[in-house]
Biopython code that builds the backbone (N, CA, C, O; Angstrom):
import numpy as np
from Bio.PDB.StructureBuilder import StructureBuilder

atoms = [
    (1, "UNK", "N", (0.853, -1.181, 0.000)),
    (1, "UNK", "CA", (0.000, 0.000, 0.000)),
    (1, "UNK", "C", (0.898, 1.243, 0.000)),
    (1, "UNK", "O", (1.912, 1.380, 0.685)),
    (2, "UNK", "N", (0.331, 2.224, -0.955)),
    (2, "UNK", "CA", (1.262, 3.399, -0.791)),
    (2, "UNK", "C", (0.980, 4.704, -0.349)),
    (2, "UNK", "O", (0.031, 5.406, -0.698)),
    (3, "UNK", "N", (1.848, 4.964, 0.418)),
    (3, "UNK", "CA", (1.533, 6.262, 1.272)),
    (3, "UNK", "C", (1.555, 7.591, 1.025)),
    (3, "UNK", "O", (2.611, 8.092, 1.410)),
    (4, "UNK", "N", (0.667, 8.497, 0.444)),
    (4, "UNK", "CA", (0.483, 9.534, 0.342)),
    (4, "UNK", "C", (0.454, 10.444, 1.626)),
    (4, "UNK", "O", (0.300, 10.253, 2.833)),
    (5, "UNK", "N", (0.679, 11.540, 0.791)),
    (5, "UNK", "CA", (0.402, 13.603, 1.628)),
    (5, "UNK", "C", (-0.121, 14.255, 0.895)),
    (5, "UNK", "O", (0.127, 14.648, -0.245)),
    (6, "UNK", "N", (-1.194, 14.435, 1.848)),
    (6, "UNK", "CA", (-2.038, 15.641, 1.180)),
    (6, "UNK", "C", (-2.059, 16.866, 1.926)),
    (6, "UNK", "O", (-2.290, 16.875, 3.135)),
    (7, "UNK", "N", (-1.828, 17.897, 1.258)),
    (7, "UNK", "CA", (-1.486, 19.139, 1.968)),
    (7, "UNK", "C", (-2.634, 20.398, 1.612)),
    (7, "UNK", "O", (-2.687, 20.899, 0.489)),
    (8, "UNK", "N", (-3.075, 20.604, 2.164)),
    (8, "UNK", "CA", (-4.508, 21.530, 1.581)),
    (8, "UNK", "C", (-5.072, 22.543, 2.636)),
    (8, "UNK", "O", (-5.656, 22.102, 3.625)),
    (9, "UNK", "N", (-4.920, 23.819, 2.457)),
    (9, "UNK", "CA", (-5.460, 24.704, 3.539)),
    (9, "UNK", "C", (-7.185, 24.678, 4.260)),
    (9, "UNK", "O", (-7.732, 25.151, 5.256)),
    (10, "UNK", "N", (-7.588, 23.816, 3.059)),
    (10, "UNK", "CA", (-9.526, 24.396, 2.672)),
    (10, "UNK", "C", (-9.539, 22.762, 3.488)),
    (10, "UNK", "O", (-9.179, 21.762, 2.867)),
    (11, "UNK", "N", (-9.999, 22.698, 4.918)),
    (11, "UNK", "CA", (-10.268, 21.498, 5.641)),
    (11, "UNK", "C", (-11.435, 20.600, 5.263)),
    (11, "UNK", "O", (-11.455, 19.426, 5.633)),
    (12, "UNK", "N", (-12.491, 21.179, 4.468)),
    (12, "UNK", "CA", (-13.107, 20.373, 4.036)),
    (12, "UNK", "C", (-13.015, 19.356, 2.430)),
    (12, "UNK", "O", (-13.530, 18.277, 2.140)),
    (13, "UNK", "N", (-12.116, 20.296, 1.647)),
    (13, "UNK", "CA", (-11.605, 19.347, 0.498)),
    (13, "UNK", "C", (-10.107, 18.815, 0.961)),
    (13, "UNK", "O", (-9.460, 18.237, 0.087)),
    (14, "UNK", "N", (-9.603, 18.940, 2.057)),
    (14, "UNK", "CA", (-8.324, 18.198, 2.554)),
    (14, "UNK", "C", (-9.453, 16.384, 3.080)),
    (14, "UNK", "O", (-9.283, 15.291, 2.540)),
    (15, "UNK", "N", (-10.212, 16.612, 3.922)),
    (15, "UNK", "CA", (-10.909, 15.456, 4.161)),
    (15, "UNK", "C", (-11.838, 14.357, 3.013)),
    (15, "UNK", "O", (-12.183, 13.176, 3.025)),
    (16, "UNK", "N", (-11.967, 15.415, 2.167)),
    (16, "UNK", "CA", (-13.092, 14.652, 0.865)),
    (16, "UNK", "C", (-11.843, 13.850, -0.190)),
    (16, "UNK", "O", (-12.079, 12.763, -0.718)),
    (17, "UNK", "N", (-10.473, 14.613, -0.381)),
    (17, "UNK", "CA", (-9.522, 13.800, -1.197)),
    (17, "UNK", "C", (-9.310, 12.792, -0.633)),
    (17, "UNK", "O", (-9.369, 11.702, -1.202)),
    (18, "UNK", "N", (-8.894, 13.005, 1.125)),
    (18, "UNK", "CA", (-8.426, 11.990, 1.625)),
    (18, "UNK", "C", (-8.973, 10.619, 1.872)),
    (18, "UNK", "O", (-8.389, 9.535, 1.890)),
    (19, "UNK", "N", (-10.300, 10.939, 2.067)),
    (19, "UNK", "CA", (-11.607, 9.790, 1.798)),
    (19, "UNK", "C", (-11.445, 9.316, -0.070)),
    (19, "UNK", "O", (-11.400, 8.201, -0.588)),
    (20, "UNK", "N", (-11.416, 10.080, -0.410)),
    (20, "UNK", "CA", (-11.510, 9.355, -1.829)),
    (20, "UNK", "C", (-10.020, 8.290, -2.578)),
    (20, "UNK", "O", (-9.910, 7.452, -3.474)),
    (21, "UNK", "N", (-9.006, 9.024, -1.475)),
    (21, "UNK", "CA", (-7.482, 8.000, -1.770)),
    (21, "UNK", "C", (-7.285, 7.390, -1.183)),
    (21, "UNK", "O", (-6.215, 6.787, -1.265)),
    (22, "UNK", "N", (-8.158, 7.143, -0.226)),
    (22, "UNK", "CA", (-8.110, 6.256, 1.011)),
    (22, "UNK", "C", (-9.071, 5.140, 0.238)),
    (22, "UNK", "O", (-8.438, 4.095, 0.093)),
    (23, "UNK", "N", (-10.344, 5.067, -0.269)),
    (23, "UNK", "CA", (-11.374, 4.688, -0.895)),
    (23, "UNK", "C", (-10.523, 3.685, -1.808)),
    (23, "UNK", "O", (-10.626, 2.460, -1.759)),
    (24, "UNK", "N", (-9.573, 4.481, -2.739)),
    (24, "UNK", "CA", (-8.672, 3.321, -3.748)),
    (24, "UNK", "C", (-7.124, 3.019, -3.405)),
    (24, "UNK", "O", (-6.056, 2.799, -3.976)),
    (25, "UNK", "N", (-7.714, 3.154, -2.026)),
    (25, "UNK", "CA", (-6.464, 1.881, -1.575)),
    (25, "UNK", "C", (-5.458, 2.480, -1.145)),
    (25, "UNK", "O", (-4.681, 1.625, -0.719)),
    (26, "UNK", "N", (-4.841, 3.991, -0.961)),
    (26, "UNK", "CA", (-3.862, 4.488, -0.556)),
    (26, "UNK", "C", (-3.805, 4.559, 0.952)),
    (26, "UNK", "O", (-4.892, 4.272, 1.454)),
    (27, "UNK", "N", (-2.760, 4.888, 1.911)),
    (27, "UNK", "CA", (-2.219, 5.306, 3.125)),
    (27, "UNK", "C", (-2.734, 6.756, 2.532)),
    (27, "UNK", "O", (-2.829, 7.021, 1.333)),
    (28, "UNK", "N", (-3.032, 7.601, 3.582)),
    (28, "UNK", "CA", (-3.038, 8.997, 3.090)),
    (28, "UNK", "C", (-3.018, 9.828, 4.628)),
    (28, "UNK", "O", (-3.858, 9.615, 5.502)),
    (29, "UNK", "N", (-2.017, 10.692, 4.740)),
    (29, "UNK", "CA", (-1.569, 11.473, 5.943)),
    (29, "UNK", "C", (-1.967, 12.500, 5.305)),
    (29, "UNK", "O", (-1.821, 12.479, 4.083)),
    (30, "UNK", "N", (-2.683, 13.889, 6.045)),
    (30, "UNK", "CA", (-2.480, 15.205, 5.639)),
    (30, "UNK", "C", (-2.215, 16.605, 6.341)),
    (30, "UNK", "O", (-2.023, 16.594, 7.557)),
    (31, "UNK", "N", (-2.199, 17.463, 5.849)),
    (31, "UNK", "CA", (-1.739, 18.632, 6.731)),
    (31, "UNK", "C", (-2.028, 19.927, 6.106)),
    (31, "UNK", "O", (-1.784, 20.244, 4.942)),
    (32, "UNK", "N", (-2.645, 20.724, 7.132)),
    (32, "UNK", "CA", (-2.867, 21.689, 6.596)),
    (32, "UNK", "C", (-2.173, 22.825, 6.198)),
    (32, "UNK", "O", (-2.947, 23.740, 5.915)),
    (33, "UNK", "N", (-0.982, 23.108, 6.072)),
    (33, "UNK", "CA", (-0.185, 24.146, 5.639)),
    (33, "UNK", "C", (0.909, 23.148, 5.224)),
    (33, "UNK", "O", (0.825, 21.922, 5.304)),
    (34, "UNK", "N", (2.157, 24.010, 4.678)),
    (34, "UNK", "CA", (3.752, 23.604, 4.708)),
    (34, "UNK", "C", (4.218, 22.803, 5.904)),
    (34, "UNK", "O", (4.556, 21.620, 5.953)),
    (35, "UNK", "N", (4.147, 23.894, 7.040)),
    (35, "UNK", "CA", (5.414, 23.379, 8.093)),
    (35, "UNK", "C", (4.825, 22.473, 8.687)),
    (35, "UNK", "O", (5.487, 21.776, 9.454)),
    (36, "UNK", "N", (3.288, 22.191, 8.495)),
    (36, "UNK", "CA", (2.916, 20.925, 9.001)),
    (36, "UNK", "C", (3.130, 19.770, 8.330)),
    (36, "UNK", "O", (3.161, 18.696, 8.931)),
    (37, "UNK", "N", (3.336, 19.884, 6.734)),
    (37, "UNK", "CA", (3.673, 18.828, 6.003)),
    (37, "UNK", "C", (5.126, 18.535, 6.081)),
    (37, "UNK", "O", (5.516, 17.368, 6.024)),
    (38, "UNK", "N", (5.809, 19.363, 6.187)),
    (38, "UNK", "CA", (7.379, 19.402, 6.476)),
    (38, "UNK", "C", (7.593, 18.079, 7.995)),
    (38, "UNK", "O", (8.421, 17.183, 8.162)),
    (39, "UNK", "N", (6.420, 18.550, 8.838)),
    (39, "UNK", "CA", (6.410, 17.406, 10.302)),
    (39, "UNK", "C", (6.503, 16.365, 9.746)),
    (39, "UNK", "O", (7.494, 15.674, 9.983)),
    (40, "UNK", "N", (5.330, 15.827, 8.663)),
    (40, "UNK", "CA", (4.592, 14.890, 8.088)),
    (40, "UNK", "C", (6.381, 13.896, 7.504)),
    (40, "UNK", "O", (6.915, 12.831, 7.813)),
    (41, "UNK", "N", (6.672, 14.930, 6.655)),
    (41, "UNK", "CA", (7.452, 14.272, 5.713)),
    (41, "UNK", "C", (9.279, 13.863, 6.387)),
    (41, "UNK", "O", (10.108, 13.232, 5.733)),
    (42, "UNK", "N", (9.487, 14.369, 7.655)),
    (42, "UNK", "CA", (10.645, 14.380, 8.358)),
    (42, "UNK", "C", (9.903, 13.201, 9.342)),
    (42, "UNK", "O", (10.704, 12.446, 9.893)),
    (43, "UNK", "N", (8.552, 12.977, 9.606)),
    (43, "UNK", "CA", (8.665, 11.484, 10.752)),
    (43, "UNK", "C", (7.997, 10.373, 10.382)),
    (43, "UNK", "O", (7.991, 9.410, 11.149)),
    (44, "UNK", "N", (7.014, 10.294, 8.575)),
    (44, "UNK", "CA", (6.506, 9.489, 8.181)),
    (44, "UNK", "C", (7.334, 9.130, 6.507)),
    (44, "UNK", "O", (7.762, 10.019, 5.772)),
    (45, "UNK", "N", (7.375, 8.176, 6.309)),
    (45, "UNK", "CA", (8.175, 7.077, 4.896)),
    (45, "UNK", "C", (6.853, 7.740, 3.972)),
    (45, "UNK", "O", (5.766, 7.270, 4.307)),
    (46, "UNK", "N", (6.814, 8.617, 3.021)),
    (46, "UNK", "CA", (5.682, 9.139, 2.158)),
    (46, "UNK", "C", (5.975, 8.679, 0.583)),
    (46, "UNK", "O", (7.082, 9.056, 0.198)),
    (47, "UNK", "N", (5.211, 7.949, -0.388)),
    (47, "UNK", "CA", (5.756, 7.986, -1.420)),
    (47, "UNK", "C", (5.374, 9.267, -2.431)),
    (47, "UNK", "O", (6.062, 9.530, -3.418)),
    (48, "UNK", "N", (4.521, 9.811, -2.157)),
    (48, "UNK", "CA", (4.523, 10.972, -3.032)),
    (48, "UNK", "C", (3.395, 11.841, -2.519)),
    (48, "UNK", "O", (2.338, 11.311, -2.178)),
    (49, "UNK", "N", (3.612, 13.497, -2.430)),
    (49, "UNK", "CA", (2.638, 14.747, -2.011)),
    (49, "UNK", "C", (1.918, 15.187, -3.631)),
    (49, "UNK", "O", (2.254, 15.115, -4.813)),
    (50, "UNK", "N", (0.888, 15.610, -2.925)),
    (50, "UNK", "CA", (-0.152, 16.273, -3.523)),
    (50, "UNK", "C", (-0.581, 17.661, -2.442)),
    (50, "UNK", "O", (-1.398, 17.569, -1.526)),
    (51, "UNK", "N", (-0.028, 18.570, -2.707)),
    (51, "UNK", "CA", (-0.123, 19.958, -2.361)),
    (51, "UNK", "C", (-0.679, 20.958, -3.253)),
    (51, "UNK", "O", (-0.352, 21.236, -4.406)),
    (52, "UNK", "N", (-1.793, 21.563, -2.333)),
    (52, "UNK", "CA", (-2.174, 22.728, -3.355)),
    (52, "UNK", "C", (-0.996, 23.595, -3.084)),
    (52, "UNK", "O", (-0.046, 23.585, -2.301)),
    (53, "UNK", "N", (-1.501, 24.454, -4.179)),
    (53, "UNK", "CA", (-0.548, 26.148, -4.465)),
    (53, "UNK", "C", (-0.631, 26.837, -3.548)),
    (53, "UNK", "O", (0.001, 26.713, -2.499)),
    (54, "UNK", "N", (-1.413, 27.650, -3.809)),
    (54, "UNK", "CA", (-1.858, 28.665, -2.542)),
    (54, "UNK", "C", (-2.587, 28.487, -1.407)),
    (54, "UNK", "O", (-3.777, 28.235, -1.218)),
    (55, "UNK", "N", (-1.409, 28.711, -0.492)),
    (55, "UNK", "CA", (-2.101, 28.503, 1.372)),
    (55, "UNK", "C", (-1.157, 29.572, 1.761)),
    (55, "UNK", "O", (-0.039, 29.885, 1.352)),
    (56, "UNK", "N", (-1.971, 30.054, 2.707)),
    (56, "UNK", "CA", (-1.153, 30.791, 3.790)),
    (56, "UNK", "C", (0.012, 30.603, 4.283)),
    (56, "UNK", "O", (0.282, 29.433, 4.555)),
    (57, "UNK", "N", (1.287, 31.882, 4.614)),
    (57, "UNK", "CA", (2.706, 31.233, 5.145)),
    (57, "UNK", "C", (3.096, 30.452, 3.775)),
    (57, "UNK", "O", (2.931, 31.130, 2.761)),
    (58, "UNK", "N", (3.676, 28.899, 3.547)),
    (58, "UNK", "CA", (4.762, 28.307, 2.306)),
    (58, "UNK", "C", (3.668, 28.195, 1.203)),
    (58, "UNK", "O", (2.651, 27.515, 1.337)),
    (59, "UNK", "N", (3.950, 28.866, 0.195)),
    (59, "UNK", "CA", (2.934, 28.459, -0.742)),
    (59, "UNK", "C", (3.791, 26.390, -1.180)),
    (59, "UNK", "O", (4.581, 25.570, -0.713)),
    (60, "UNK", "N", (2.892, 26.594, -2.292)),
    (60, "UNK", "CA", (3.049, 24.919, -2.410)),
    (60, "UNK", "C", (4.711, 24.784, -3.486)),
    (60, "UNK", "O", (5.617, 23.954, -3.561)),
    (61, "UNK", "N", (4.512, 25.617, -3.910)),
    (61, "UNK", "CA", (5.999, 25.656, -4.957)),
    (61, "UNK", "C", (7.125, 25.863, -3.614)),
    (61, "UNK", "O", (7.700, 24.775, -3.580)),
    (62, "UNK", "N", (7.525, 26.460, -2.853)),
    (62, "UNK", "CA", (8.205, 26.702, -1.909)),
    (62, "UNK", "C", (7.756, 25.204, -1.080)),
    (62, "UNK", "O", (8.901, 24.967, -0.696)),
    (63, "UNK", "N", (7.366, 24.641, -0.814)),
    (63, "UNK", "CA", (6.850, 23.614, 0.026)),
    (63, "UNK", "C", (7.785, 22.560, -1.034)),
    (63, "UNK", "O", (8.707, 21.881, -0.584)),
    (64, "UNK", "N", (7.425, 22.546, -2.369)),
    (64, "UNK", "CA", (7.922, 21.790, -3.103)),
    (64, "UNK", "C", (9.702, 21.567, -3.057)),
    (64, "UNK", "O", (10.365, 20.560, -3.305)),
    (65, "UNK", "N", (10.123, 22.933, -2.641)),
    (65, "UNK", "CA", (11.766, 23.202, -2.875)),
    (65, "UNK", "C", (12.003, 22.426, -2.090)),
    (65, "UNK", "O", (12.578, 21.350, -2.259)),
    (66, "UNK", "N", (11.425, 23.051, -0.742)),
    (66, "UNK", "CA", (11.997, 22.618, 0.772)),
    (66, "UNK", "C", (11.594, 20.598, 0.765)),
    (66, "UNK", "O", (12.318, 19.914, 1.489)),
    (67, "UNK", "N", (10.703, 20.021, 0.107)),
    (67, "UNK", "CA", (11.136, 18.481, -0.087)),
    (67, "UNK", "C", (12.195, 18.001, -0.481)),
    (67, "UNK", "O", (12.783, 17.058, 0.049)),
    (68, "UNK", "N", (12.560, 18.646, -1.513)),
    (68, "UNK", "CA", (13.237, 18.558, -2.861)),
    (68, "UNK", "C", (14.367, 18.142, -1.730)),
    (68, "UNK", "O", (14.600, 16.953, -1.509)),
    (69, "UNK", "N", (15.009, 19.131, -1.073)),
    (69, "UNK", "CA", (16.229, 18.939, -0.390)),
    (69, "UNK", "C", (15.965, 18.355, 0.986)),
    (69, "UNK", "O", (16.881, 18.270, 1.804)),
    (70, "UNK", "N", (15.054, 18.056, 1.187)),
    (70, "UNK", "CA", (14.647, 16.947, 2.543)),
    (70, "UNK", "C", (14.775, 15.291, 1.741)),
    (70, "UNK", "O", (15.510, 14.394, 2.152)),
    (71, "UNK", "N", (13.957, 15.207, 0.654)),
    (71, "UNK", "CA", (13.695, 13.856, 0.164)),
    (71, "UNK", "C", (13.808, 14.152, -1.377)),
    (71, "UNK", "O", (12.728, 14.251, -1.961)),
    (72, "UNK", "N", (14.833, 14.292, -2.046)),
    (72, "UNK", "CA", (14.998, 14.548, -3.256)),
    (72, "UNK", "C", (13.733, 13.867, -4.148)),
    (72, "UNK", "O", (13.019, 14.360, -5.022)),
    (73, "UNK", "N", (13.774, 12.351, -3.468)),
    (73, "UNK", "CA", (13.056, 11.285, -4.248)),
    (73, "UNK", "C", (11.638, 11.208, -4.419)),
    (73, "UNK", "O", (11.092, 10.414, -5.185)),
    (74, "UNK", "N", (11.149, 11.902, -3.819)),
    (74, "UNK", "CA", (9.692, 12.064, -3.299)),
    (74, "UNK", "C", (9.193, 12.881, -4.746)),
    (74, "UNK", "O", (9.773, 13.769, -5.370)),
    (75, "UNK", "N", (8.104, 12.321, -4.961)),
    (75, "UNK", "CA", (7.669, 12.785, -6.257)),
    (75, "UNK", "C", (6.560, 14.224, -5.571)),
    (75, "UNK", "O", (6.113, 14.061, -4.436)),
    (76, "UNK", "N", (6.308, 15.155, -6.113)),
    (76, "UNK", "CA", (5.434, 16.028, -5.497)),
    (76, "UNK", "C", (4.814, 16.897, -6.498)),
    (76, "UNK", "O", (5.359, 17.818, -7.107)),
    (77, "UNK", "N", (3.123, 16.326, -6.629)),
    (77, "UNK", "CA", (2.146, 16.708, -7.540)),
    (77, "UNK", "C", (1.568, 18.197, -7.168)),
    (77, "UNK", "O", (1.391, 18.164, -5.950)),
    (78, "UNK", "N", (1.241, 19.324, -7.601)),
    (78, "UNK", "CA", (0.807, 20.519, -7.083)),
    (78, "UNK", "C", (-0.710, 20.439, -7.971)),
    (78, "UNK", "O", (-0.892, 19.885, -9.055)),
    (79, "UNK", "N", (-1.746, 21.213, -7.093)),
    (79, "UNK", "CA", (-2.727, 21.183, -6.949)),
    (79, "UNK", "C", (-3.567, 22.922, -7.325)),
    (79, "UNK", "O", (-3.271, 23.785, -6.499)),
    (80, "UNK", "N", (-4.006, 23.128, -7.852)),
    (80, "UNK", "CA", (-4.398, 24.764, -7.865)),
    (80, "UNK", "C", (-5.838, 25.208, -8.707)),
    (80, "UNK", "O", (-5.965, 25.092, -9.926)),
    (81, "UNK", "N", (-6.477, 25.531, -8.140)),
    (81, "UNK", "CA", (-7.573, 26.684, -8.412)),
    (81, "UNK", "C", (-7.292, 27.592, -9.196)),
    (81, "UNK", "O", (-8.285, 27.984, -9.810)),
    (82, "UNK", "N", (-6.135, 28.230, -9.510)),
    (82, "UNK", "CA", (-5.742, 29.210, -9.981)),
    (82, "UNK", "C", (-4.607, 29.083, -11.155)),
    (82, "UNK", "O", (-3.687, 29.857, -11.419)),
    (83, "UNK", "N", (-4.962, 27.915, -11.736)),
    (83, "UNK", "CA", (-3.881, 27.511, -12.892)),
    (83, "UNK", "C", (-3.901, 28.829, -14.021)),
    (83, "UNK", "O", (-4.846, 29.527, -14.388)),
    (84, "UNK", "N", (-2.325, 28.859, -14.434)),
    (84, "UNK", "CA", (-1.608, 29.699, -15.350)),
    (84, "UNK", "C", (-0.625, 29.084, -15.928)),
    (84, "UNK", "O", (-0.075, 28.128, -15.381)),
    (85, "UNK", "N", (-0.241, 29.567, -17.182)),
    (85, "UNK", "CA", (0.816, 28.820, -18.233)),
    (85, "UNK", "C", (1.718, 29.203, -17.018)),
    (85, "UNK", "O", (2.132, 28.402, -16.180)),
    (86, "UNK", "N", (1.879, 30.098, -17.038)),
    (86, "UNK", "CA", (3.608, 30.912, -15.781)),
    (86, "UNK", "C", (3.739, 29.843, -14.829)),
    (86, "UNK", "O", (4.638, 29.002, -14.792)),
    (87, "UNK", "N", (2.416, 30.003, -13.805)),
    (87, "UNK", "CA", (2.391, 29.086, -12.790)),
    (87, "UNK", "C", (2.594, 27.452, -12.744)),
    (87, "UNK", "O", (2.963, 26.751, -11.802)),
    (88, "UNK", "N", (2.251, 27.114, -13.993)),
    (88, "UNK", "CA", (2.480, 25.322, -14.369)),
    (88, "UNK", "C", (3.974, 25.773, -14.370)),
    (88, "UNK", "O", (4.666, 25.634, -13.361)),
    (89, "UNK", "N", (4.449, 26.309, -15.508)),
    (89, "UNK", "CA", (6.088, 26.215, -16.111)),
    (89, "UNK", "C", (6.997, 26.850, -14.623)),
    (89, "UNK", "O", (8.220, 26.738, -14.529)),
    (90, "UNK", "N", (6.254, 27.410, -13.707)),
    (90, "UNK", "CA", (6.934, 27.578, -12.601)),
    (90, "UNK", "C", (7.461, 26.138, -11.602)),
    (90, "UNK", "O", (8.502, 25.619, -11.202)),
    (91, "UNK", "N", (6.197, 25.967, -11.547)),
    (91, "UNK", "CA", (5.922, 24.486, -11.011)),
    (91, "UNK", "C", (6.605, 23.243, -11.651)),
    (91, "UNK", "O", (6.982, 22.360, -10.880)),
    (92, "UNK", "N", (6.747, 23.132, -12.618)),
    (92, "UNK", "CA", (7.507, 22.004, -13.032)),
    (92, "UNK", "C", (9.111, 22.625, -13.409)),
    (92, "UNK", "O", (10.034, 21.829, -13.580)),
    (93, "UNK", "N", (9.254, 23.627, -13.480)),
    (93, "UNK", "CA", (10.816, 23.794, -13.134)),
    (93, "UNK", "C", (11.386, 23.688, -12.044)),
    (93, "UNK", "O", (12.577, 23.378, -12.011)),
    (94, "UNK", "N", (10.553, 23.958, -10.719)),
    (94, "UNK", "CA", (10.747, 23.853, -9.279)),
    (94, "UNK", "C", (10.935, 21.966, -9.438)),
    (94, "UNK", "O", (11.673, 21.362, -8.659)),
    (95, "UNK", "N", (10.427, 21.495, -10.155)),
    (95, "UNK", "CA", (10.791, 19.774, -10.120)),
    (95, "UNK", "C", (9.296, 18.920, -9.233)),
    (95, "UNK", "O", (9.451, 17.979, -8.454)),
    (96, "UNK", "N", (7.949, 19.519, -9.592)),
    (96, "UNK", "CA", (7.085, 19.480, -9.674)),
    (96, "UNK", "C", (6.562, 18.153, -10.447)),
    (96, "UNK", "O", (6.574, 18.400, -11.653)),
    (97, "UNK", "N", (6.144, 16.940, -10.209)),
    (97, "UNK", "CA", (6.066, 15.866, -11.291)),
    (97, "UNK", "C", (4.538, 15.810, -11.794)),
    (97, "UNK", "O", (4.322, 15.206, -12.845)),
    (98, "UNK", "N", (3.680, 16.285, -11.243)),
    (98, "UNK", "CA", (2.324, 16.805, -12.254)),
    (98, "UNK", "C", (1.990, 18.127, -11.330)),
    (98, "UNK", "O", (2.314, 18.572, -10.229)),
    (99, "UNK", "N", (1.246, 18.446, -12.312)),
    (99, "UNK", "CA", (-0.124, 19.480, -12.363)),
    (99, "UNK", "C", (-1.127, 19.624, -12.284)),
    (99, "UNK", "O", (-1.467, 19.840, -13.448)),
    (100, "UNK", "N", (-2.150, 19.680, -11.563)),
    (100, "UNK", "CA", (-3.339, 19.283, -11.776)),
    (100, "UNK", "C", (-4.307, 20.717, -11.129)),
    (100, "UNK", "O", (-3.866, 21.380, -10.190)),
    (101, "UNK", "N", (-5.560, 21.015, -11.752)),
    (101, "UNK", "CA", (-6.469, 21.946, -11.765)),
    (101, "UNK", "C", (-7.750, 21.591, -10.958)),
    (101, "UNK", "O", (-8.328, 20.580, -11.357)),
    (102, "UNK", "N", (-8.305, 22.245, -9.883)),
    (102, "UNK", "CA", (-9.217, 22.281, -9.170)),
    (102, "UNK", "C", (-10.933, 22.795, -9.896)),
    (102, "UNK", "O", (-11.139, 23.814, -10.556)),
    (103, "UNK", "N", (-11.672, 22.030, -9.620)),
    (103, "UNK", "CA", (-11.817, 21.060, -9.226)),
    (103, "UNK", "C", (-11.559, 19.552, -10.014)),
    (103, "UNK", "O", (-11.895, 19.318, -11.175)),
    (104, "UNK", "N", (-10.939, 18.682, -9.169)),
    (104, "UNK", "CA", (-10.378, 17.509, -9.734)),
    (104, "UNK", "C", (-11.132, 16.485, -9.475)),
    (104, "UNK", "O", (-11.518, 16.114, -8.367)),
    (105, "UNK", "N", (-11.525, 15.642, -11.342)),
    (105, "UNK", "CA", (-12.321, 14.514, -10.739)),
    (105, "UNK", "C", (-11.808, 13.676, -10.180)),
    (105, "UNK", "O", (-10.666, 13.843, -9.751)),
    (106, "UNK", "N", (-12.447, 12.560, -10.010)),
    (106, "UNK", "CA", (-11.553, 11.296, -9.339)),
    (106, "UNK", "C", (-11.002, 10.929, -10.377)),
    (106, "UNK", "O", (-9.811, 10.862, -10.073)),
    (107, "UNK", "N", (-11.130, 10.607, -11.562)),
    (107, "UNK", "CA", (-10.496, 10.005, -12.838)),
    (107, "UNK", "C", (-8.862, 10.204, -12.742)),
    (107, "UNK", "O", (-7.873, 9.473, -12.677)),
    (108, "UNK", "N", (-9.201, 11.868, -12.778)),
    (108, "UNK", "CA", (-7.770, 12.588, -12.619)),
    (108, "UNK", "C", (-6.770, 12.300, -11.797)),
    (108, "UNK", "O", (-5.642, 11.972, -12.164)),
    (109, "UNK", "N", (-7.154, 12.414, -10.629)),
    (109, "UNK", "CA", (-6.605, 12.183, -9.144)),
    (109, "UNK", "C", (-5.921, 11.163, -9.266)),
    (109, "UNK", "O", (-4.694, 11.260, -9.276)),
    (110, "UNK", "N", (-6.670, 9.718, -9.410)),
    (110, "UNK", "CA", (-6.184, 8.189, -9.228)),
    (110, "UNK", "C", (-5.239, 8.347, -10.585)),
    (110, "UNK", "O", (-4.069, 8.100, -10.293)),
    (111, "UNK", "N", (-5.378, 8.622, -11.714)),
    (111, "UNK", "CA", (-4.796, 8.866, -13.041)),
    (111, "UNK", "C", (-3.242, 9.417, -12.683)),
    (111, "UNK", "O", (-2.217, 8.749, -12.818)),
    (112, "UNK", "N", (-3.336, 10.952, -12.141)),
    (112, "UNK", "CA", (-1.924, 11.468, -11.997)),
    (112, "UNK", "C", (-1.305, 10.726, -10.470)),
    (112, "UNK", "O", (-0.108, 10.876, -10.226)),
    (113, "UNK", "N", (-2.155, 9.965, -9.520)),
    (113, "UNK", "CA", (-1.456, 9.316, -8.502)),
    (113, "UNK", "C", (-0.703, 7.587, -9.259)),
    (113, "UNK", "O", (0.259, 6.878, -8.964)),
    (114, "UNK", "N", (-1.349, 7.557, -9.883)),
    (114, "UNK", "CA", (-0.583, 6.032, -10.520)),
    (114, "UNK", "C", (0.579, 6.765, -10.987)),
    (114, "UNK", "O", (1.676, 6.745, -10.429)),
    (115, "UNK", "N", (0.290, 7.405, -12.023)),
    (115, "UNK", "CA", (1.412, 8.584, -13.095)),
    (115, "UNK", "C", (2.958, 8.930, -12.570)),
    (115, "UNK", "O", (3.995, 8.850, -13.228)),
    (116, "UNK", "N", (2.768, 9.398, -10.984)),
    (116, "UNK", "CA", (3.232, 10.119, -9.989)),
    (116, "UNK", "C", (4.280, 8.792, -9.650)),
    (116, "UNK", "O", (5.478, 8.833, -9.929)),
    (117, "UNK", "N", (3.592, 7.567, -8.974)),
    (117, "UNK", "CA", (4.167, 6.706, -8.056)),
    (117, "UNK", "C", (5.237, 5.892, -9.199)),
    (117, "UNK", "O", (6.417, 5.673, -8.927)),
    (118, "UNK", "N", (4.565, 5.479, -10.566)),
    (118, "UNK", "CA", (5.116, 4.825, -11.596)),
    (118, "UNK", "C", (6.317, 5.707, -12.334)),
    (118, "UNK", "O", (6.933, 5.418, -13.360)),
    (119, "UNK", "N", (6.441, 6.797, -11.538)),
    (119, "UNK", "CA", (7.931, 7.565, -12.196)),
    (119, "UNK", "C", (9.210, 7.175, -11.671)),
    (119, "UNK", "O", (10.240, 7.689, -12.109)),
]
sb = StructureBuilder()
sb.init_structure("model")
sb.init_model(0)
sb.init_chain("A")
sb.init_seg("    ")
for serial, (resi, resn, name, xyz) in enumerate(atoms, 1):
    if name == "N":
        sb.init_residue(resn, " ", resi, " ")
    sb.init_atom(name, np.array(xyz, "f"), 0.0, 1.0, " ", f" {name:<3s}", serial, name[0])
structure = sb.get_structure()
């Protein structure tokens, strides 16, 4: 079974993903900002985050860096309401391994979480 992070400021779509990756079979830990996912990812074995963009305090691209050099290996999908060409090409230069746009069906979700783990 593989263990996901979900990182999401909005507590009620942090609980509805987590029910739904939990639903197809994942481990799923989450947290509501950065430095709580930063806890997450320094005392739990995670195979790959799913963080939105914008939250209060680390946005999710900055959240993304600060893995990068905690767990190089850790694949980390960003999440956003507010998708832009800038903001994708930001995001995957930060070393970002998908993209994905709010609201997300399940299709998507399970789609870029196979995508994600199989890299």
């Amino acid at each position: 079974m593989k263990t996901l992070l979900l990182v999401d400021d909005e507590a009620s779509l942090l609980r509805v993903m987590e029910r739904r990756l939990e639903l197809a079979g994942y481990r799923v830990h989450s947290a509501p900002d950065g430095e709580a996912a930063l806890d997450v990812i320094n005392n739990v074995a995670v195979d790959a985050v799913l963080t939105d963009l914008r939250m209060p305090g680390m946005s999710g691209i900055e959240l993304l860096r600060r893995i990068r050099d905690i767990r190089p290996q850790v694949p980390v999908a960003l999440l956003t309401a507010y998708s832009s060409d800038e903001t994708r090409a930001e995001a995957m230069e930060a070393g970002a391994s998908a993209f994905l746009t709010k609201p997300v069906r399940d299709t998507e979700l399970f789609e870029c979480m196979r995508q994600v783990l199989a890299a």
